[in-house]
C-alpha positions, 0 to 999 in steps of 0.5 A: 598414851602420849605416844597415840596423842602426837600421832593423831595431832600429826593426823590432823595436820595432814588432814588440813592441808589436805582440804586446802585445795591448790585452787584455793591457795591459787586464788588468795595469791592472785587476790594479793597480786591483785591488791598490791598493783592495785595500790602502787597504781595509785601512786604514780597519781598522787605523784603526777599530781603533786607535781603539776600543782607546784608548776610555776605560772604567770600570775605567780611570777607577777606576784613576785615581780611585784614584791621580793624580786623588785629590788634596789641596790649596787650593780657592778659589771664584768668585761673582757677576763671573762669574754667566751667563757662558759657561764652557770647556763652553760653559754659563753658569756659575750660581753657584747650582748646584753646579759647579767648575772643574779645570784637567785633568780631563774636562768633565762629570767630578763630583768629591767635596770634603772640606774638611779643617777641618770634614769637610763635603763637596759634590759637583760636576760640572766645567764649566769651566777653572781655577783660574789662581793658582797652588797651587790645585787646584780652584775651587768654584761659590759654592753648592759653597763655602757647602756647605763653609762656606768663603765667609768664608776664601776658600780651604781645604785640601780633598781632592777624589775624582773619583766618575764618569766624564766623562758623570756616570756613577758609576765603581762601578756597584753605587752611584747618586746620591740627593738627601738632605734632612731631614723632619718624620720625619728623613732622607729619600732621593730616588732612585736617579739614574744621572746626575749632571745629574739628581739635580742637577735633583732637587736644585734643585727640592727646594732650594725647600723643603729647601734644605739638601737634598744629592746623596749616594752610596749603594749601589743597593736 
């Protein structure tokens, strides 16, 4: 009896995958294929799309330059030991440009910086990491600190301003950069630059024969 039972369950087995035509099976795995591509297609999306929405802007970094990344404290500076050395951005430092280096702001960032005894200001672009002693904020180039006089004190109280973007980009897009210098005649402006990099390469071949020559900011004409 039991005999006859199994048998006729296996029976009913065979019978089953009989009726189920490889049409049928072909169809189901296509309708998986499908669904499947269908969500990871989706994804890449919601990927693209939470990237670009966290993309920095101009009226971010305003926000910011108005707030947090306006700061007062010690500026220090760092001359010939470290003179076409490679630094965190990877160019030689030239002690003779004028750069810093900041501990968190973005690399290619130009800050304004006041010295507070005297009012002198410079502008830099930030290049490399630093300064590693603690209570300074910023660590001027050799050429930055001579502009703010303050190579015989070694360090000053300075406020620093952060101006542009990380591209060198002006924050306030109705100013550009221009290169000042002093004529027979009195003041004279070279410009407008909209890039940092440039009017520092304007300034440098100026330098020659104005070497009191400075980068300043000015509204567009």
């Amino acid at each position: 009896m039991n005999y006859f039972r199994w048998l006729s369950l296996g029976a009913a087995l065979v019978l089953s995958f009989v009726l189920v035509s490889p049409q049928s099976v072909a169809a189901a795995s296509k309708a998986k294929v499908e669904k499947t591509v269908s969500r990871d297609n989706s994804s890449p999306s919601k990927k693209s799309t939470a990237k670009n929405s966290s993309a920095p802007d101009k009226e971010v970094w305003q926000k910011r330059a108005q707030g947090s990344l306006s700061s007062v404290g010690i500026a220090s500076w760092y001359g010939k030991d470290f003179h076409m050395k490679p630094t965190a951005s990877g160019v030689k430092y030239d002690m003779y440009t004028f750069t810093a280096a900041h501990r968190t702001l973005p690399l290619g960032t130009v800050v304004k910086v006041t010295d507070a005894s005297n009012g002198k200001s410079v502008m830099v672009c930030v290049n490399d990491r630093g300064p590693y002693v603690s209570g300074r904020i910023i660590d001027l180039s050799y050429a930055a600190a001579e502009r703010l006089d303050l190579m015989d004190r070694g360090v000053g109280k300075v406020k620093v301003e952060v101006v542009s973007d990380e591209k060198g980009a002006l924050l306030n897009s109705a100013q550009a950069y221009y290169v000042r210098y002093e004529a027979g005649n009195g003041a004279k402006k070279v410009g407008p630059f909209a890039g940092f990099e440039d009017a520092a390469s304007m300034r440098e071949a100026l330098g020659k024969v104005h070497p009191e020559a400075e980068i300043i900011i000015a509204k567009t004409r």
